[in-house]
C-alpha positions as protocol buffer text, in pm:
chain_id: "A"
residue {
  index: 1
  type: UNK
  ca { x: -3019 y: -5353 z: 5157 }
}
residue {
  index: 2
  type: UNK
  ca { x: -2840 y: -5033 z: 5268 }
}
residue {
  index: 3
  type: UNK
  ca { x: -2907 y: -4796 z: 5481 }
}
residue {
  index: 4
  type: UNK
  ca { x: -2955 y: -4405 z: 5450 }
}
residue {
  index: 5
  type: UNK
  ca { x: -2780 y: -4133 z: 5585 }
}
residue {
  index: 6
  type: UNK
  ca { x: -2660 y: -3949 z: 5747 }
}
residue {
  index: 7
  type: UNK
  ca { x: -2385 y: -4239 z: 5889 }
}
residue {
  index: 8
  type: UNK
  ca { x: -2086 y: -4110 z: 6118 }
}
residue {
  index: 9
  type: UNK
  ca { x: -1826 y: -4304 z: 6249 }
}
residue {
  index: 10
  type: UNK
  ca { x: -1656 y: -4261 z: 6562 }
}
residue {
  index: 11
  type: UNK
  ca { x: -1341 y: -4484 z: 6662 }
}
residue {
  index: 12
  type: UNK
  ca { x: -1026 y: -4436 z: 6903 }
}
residue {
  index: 13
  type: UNK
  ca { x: -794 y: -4335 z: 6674 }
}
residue {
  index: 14
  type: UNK
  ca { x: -545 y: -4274 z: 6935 }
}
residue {
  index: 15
  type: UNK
  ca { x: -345 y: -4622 z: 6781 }
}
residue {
  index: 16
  type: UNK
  ca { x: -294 y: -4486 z: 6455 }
}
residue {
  index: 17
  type: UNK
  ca { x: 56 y: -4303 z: 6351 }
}
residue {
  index: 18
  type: UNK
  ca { x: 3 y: -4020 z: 6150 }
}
residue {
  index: 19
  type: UNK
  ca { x: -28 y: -4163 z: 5817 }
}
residue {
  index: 20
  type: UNK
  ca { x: -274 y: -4457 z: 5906 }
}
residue {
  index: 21
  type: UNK
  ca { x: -511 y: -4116 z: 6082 }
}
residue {
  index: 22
  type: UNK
  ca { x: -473 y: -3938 z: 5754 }
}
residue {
  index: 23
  type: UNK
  ca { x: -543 y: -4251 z: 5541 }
}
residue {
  index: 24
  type: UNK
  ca { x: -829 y: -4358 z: 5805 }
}
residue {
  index: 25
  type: UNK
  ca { x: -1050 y: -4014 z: 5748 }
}
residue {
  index: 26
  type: UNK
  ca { x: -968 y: -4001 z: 5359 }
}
residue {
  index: 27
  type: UNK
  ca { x: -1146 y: -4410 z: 5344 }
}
residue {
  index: 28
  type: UNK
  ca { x: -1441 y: -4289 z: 5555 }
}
residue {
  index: 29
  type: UNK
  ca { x: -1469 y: -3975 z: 5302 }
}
residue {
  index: 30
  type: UNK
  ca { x: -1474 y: -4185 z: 5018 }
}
residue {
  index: 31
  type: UNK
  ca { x: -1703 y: -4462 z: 5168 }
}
residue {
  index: 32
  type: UNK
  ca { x: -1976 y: -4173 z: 5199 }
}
residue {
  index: 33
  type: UNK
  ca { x: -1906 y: -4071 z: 5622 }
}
residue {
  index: 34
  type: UNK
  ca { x: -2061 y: -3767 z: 5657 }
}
residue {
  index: 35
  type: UNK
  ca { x: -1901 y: -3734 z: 5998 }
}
residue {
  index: 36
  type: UNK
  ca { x: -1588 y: -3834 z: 6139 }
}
residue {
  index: 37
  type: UNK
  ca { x: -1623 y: -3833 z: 6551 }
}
residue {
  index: 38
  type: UNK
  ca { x: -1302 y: -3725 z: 6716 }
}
residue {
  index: 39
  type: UNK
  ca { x: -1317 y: -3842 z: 7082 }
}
residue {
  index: 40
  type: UNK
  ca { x: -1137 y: -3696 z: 7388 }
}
residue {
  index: 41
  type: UNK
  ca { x: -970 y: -3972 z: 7606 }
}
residue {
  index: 42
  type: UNK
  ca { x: -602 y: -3961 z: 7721 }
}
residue {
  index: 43
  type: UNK
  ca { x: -456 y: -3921 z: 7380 }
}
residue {
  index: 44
  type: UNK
  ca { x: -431 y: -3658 z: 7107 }
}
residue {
  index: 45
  type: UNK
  ca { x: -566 y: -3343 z: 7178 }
}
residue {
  index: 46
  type: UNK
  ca { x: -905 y: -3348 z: 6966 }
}
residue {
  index: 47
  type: UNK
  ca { x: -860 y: -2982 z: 6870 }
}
residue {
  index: 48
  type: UNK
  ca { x: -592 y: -3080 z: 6707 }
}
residue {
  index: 49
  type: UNK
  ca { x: -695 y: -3387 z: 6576 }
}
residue {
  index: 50
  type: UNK
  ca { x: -993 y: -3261 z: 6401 }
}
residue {
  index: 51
  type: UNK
  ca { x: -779 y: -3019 z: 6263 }
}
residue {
  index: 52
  type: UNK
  ca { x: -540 y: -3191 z: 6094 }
}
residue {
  index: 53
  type: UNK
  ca { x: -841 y: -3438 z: 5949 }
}
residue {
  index: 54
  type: UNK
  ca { x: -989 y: -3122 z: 5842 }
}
residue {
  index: 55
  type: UNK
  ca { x: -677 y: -3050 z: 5646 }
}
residue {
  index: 56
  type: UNK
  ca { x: -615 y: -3357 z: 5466 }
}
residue {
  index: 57
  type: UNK
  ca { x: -1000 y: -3430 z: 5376 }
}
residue {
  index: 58
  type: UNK
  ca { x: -1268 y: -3220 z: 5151 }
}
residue {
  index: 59
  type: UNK
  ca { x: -1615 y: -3288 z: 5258 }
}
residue {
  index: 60
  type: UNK
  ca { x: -1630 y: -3477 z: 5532 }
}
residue {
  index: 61
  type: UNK
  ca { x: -1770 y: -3284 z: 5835 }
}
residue {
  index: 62
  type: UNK
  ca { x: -1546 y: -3327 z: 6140 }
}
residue {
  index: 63
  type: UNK
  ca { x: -1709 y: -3325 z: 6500 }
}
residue {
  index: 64
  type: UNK
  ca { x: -1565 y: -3366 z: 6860 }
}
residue {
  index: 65
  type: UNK
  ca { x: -1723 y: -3664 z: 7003 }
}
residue {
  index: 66
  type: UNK
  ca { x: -1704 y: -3540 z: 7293 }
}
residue {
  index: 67
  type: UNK
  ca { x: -1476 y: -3230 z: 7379 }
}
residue {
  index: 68
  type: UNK
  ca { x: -1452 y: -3277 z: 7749 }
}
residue {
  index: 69
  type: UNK
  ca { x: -1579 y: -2949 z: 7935 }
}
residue {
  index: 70
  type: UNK
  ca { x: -1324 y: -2966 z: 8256 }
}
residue {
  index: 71
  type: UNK
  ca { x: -1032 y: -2982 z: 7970 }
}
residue {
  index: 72
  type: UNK
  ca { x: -1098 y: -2602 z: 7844 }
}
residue {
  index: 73
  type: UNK
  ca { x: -1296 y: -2293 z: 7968 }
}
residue {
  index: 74
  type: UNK
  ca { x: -1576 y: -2205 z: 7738 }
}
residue {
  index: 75
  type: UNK
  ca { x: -1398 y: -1916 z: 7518 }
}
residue {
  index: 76
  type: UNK
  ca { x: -1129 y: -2159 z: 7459 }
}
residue {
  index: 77
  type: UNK
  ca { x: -1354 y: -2450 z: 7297 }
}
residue {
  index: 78
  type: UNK
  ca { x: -1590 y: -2164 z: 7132 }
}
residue {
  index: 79
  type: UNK
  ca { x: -1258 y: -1998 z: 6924 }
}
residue {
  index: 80
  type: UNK
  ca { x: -1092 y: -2368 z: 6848 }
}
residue {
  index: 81
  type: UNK
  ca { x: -1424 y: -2473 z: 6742 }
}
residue {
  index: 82
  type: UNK
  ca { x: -1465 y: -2089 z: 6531 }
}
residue {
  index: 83
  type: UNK
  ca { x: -1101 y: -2145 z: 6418 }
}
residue {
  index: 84
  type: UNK
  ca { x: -1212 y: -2528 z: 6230 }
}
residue {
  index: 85
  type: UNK
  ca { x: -1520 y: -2381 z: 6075 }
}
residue {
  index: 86
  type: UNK
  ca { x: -1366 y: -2099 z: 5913 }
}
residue {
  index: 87
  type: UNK
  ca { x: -1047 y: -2260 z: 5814 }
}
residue {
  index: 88
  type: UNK
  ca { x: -1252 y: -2594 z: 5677 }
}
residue {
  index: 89
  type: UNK
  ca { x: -1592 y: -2399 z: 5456 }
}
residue {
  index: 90
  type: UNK
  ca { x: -1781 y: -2503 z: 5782 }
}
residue {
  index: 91
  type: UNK
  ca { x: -1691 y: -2872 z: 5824 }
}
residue {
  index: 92
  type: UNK
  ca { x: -1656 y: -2885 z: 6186 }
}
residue {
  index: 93
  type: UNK
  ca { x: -1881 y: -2921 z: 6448 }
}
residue {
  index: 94
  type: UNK
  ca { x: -1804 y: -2918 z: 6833 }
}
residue {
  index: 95
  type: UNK
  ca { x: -1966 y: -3202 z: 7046 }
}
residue {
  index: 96
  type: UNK
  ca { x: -1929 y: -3146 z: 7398 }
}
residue {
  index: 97
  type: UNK
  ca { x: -2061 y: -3344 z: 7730 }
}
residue {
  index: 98
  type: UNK
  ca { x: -1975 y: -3364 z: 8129 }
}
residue {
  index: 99
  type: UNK
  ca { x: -1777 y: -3690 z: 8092 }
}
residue {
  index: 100
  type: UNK
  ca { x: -1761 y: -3846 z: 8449 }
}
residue {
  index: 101
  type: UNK
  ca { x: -1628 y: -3775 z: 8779 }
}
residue {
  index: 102
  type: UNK
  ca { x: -1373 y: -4064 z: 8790 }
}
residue {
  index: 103
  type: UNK
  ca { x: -1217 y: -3954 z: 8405 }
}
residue {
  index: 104
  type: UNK
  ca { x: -1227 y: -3546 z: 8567 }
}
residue {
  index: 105
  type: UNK
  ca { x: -1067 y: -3664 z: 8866 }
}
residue {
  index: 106
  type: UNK
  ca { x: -804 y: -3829 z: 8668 }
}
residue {
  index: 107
  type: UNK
  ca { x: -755 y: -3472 z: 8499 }
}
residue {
  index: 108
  type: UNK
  ca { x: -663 y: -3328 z: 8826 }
}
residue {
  index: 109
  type: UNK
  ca { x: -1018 y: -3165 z: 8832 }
}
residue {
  index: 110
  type: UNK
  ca { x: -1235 y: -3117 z: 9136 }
}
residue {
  index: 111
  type: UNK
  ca { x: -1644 y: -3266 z: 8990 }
}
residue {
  index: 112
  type: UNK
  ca { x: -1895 y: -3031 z: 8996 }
}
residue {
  index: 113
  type: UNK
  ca { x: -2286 y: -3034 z: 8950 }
}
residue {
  index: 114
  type: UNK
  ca { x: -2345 y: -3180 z: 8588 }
}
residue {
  index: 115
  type: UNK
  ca { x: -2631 y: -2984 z: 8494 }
}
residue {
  index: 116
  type: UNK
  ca { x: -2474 y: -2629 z: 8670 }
}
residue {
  index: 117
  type: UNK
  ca { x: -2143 y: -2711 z: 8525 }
}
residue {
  index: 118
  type: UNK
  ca { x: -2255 y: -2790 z: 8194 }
}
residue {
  index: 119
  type: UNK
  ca { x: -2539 y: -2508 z: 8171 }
}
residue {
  index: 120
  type: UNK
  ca { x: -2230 y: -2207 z: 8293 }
}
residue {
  index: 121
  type: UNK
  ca { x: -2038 y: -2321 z: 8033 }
}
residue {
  index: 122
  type: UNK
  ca { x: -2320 y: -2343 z: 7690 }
}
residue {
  index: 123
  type: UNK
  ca { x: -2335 y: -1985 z: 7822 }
}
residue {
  index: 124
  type: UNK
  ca { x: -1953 y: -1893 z: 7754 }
}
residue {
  index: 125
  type: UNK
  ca { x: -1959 y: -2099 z: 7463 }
}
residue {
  index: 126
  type: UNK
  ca { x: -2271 y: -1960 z: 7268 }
}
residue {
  index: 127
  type: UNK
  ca { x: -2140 y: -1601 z: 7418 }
}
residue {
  index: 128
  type: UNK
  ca { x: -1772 y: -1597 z: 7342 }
}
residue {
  index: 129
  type: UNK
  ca { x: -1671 y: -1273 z: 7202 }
}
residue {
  index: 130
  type: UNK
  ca { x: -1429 y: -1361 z: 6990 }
}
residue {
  index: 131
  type: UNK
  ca { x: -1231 y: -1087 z: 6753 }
}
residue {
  index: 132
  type: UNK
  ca { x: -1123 y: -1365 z: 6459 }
}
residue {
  index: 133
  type: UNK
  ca { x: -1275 y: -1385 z: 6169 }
}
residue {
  index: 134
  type: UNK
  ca { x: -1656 y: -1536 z: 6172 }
}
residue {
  index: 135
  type: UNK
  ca { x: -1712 y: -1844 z: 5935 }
}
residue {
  index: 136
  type: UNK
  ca { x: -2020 y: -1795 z: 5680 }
}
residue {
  index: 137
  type: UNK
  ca { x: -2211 y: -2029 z: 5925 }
}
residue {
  index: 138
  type: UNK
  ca { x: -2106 y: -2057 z: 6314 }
}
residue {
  index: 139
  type: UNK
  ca { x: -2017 y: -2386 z: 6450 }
}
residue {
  index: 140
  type: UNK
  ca { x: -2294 y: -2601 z: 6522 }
}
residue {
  index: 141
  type: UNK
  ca { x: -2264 y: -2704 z: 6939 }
}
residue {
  index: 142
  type: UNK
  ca { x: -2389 y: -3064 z: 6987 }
}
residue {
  index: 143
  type: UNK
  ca { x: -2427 y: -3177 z: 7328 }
}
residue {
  index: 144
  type: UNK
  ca { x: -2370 y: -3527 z: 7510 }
}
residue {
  index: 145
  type: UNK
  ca { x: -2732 y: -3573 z: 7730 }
}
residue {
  index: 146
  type: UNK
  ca { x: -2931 y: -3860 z: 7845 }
}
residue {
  index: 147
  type: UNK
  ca { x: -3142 y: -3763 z: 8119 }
}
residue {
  index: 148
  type: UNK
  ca { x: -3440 y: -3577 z: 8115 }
}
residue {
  index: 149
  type: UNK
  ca { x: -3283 y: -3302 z: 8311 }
}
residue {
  index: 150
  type: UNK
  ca { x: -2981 y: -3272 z: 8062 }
}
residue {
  index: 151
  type: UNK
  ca { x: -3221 y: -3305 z: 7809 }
}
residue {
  index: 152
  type: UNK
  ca { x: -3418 y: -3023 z: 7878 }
}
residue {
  index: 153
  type: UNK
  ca { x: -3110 y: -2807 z: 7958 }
}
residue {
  index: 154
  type: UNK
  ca { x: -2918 y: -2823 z: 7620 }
}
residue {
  index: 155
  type: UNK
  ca { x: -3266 y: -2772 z: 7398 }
}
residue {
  index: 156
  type: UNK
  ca { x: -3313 y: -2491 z: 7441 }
}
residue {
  index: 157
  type: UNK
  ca { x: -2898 y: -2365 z: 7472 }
}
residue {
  index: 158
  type: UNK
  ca { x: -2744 y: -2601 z: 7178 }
}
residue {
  index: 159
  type: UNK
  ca { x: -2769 y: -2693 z: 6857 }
}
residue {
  index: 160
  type: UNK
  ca { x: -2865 y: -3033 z: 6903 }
}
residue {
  index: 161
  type: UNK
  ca { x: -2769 y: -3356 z: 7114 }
}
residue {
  index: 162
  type: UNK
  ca { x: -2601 y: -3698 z: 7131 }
}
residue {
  index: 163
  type: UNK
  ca { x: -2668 y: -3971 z: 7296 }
}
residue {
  index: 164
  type: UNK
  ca { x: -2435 y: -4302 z: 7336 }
}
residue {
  index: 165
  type: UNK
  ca { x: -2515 y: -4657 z: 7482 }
}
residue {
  index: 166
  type: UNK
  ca { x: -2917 y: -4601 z: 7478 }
}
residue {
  index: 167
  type: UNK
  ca { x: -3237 y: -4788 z: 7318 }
}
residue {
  index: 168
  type: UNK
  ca { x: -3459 y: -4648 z: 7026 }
}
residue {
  index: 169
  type: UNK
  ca { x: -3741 y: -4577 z: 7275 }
}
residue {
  index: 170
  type: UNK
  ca { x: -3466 y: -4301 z: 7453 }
}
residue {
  index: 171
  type: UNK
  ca { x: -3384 y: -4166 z: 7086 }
}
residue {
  index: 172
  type: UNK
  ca { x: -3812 y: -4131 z: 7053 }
}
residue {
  index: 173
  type: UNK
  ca { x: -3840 y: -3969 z: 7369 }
}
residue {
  index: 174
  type: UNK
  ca { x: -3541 y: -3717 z: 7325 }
}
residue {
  index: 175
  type: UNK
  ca { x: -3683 y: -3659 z: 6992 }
}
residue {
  index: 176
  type: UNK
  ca { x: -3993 y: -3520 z: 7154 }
}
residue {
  index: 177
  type: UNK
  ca { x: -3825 y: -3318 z: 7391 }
}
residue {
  index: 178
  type: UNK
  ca { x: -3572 y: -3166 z: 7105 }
}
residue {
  index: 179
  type: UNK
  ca { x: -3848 y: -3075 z: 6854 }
}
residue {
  index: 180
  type: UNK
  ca { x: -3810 y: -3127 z: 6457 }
}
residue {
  index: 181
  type: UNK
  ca { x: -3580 y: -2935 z: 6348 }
}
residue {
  index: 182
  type: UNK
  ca { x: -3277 y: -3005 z: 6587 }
}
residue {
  index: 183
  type: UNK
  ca { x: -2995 y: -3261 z: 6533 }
}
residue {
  index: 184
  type: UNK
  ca { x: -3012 y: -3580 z: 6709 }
}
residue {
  index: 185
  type: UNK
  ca { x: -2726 y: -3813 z: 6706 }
}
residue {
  index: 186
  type: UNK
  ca { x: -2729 y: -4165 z: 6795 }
}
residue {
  index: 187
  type: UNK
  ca { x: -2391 y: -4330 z: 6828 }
}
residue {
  index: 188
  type: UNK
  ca { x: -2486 y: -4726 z: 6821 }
}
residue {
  index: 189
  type: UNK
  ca { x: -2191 y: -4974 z: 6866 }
}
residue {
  index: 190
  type: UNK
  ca { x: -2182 y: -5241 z: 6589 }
}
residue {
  index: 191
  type: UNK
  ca { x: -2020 y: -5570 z: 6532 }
}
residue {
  index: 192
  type: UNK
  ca { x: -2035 y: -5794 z: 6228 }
}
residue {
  index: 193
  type: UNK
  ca { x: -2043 y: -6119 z: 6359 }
}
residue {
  index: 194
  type: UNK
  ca { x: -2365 y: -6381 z: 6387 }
}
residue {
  index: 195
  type: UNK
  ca { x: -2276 y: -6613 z: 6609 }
}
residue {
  index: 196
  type: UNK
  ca { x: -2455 y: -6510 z: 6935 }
}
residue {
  index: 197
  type: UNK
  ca { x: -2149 y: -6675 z: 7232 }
}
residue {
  index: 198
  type: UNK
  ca { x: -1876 y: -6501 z: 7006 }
}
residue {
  index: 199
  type: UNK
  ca { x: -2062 y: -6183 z: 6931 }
}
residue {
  index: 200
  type: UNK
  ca { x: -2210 y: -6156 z: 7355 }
}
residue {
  index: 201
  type: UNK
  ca { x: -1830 y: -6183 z: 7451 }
}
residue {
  index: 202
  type: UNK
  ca { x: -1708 y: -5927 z: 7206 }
}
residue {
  index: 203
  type: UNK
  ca { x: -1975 y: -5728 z: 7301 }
}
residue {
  index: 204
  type: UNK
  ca { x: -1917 y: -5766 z: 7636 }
}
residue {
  index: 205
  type: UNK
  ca { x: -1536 y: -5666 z: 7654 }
}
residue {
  index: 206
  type: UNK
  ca { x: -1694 y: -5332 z: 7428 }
}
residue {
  index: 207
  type: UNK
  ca { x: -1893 y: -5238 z: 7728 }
}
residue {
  index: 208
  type: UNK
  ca { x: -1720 y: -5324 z: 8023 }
}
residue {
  index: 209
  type: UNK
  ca { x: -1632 y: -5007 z: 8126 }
}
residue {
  index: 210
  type: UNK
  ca { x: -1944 y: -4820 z: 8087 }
}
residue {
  index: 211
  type: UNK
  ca { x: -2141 y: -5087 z: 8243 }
}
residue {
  index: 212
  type: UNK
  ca { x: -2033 y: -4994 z: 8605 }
}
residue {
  index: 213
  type: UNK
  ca { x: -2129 y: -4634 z: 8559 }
}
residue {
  index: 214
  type: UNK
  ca { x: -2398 y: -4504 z: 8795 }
}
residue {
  index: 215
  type: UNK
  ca { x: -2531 y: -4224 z: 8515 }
}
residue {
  index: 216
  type: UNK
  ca { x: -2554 y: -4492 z: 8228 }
}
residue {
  index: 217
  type: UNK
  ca { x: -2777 y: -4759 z: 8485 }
}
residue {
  index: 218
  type: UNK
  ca { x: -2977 y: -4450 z: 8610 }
}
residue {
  index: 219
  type: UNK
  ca { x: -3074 y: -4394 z: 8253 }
}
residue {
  index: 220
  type: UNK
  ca { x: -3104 y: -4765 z: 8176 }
}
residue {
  index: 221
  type: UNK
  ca { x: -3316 y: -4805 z: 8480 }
}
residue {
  index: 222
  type: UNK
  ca { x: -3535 y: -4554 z: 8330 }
}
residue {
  index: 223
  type: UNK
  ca { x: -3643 y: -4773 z: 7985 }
}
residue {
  index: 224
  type: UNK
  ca { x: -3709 y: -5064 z: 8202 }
}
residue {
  index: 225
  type: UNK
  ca { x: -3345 y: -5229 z: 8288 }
}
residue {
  index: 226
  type: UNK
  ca { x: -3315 y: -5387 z: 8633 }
}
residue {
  index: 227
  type: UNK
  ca { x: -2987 y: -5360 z: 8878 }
}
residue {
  index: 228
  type: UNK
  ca { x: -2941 y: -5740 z: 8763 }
}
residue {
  index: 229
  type: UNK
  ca { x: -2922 y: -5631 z: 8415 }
}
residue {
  index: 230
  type: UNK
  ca { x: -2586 y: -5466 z: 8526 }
}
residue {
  index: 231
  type: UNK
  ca { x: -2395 y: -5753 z: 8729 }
}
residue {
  index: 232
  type: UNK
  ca { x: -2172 y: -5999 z: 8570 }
}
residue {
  index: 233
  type: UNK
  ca { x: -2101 y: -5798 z: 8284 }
}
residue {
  index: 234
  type: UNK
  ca { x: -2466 y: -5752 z: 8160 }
}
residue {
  index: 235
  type: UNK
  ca { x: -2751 y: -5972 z: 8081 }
}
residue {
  index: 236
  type: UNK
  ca { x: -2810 y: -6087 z: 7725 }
}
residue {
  index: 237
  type: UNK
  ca { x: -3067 y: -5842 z: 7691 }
}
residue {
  index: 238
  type: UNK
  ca { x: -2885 y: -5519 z: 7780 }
}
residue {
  index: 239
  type: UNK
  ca { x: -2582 y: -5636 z: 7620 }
}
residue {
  index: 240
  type: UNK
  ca { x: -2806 y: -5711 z: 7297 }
}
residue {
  index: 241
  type: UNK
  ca { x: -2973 y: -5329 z: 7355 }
}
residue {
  index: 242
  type: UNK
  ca { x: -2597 y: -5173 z: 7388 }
}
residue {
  index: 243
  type: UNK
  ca { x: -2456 y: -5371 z: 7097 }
}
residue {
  index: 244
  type: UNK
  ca { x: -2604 y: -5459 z: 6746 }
}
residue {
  index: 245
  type: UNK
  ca { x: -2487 y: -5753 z: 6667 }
}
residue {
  index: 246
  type: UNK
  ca { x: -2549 y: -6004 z: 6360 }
}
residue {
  index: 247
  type: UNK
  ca { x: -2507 y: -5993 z: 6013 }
}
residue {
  index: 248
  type: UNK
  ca { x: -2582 y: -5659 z: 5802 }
}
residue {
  index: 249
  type: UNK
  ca { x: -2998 y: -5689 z: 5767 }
}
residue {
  index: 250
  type: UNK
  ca { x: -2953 y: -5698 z: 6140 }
}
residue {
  index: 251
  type: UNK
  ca { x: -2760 y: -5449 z: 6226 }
}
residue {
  index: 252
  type: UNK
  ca { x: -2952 y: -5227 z: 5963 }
}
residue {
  index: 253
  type: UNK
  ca { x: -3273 y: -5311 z: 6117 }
}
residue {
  index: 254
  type: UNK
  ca { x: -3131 y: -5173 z: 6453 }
}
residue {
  index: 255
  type: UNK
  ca { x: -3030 y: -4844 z: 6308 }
}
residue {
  index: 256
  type: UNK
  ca { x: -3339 y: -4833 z: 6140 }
}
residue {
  index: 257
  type: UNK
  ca { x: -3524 y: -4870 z: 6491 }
}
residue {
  index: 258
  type: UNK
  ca { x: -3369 y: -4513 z: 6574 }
}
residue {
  index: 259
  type: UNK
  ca { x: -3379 y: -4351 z: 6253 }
}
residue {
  index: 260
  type: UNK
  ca { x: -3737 y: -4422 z: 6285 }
}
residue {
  index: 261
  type: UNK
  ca { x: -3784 y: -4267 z: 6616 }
}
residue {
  index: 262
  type: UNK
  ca { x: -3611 y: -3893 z: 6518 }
}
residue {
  index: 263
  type: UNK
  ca { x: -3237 y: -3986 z: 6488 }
}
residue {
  index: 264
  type: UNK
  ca { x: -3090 y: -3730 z: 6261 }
}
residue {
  index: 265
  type: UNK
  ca { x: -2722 y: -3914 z: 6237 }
}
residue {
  index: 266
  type: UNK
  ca { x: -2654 y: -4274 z: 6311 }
}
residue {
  index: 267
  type: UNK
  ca { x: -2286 y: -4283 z: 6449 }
}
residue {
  index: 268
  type: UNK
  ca { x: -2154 y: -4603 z: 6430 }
}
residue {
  index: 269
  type: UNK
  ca { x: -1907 y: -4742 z: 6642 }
}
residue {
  index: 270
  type: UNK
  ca { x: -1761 y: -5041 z: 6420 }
}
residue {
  index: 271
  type: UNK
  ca { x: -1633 y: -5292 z: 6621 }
}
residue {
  index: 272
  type: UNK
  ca { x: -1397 y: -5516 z: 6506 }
}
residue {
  index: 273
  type: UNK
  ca { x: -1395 y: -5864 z: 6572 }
}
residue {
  index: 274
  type: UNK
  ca { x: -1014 y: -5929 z: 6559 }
}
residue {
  index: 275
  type: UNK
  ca { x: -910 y: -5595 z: 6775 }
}
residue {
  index: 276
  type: UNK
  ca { x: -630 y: -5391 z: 6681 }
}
residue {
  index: 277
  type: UNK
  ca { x: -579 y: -5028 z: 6566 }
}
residue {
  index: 278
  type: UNK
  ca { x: -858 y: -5041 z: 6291 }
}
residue {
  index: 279
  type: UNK
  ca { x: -1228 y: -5023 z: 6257 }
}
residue {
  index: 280
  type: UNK
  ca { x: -1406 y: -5293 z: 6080 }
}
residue {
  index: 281
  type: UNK
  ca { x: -1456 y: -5112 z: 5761 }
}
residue {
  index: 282
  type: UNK
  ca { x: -1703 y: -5435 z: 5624 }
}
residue {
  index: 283
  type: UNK
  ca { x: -1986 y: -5329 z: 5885 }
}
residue {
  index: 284
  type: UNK
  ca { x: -1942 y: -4960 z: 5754 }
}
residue {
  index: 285
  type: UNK
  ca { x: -1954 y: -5055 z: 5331 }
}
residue {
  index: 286
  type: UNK
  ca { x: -2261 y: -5289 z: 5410 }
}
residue {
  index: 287
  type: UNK
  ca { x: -2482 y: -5019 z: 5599 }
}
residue {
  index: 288
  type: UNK
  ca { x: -2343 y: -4686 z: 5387 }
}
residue {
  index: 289
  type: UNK
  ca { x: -2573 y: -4681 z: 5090 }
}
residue {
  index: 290
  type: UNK
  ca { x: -2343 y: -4682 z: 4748 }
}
């Protein structure tokens, strides 16, 4: 049993040296990615990042997963993200979001208003005047957004939306709010691994950090999660929500649950059970379809 696409994959790549990056996005080409997600932590520069991908792939489409808004003004993203569509034939996409005030306050930046921050800035970015030369199609701006607020803001300024730690009845609901014809992707963390003590712990340590964010239990609270679901690391029942877990029917079946309800990309997170610098590229070749 396989699953359908579309299937990104987003992983810190920030461990890899050069070659291992180059010989990371050429695999996930070959497997049958059709994104690679470049995310924006305290590493490489995901501009850059995406760019070199770009350069040393063919088809893949390259994305930033997510472009962080306080680390560039508006006409800078919109002309790096112009730049990587006309140099690639239109592979790249830019994915931006409002991160969180203690990640912009380790940036040196003073946080502002999400939703006035992030609407001031779509503006510059779907505005930009930019003199270089205009791909055949314009970059495609995909926005981080989970509550119904943020929601509402970037459908009708972007190109579509991602979401990241959230159930399949938040990818039916955004759905509804989006409309048909815009892009919806669902980033789903995924570990191989079906024996339920081993696979809670693992992903436990996965979502440690995000756990203790106010935004993600707001929106938790909101599909039916209580403040206990949050303490001690996170029930078995979030923890089960946040992570799919099992062997490949199961995991399948999960990303099924959102395809069903209007996901447009599945972006998988592939966790791997032994750590280290790579993904687990066995939970990726058992959902891509061959």
């Amino acid at each position: 049993m396989a699953a359908q696409s579309a299937v990104g994959v987003m992983f810190n790549t920030d461990r890899m040296v050069g070659d291992d990056l180059v010989a990371f996005g050429r695999r996930a080409e070959a497997l049958g990615v059709d994104t690679i997600w470049v995310p924006e932590l305290f590493g490489r520069e995901p501009f850059a990042a995406s760019a070199y991908l770009l350069s040393t792939t063919t088809a893949v489409r390259v994305a930033t997963g997510i472009a962080n808004v306080y680390a560039r003004d508006g006409v800078a993203a919109a002309a790096g993200a112009r730049t990587l569509a006309e140099l690639s034939g239109g592979r790249f996409a830019l994915g931006l979001g409002v991160s969180n005030a203690m990640l912009v306050g380790a940036r040196g930046h003073g946080w502002e208003p999400p939703l006035a921050k992030l609407a001031k800035y779509l503006d510059e970015v779907m505005g930009a005047k930019l003199a270089s030369p205009a791909p055949v199609d314009r970059p495609r701006v995909l926005v981080a957004a989970h509550g119904p607020k943020m929601v509402d803001l970037v459908a009708g300024r972007a190109d579509g939306i991602s979401t990241y730690l959230q159930t399949p009845a938040h990818t039916s609901t955004v759905r509804a709010a989006l409309g048909p014809d815009q892009e919806l992707n669902v980033t789903q963390m995924c570990l191989l691994c079906d024996e339920p003590t081993e696979a809670r712990r693992l992903a436990r340590k996965a979502v440690a950090f995000y756990i203790g964010l106010d935004y993600y239990q707001r929106a938790w609270a909101r599909q039916g999660f209580e403040e206990s679901d949050w303490v001690d690391g996170g029930s078995d029942r979030l923890v089960d929500t946040l992570v799919a877990w099992g062997d490949a029917d199961q995991i399948i079946a999960r990303l099924g649950e959102h395809r069903d309800a209007g996901a447009t990309e599945m972006v998988v997170i592939p966790l791997n059970p032994q750590g280290g610098a790579e993904p687990h590229w066995p939970v990726l070749e058992a959902i891509i379809a061959p």
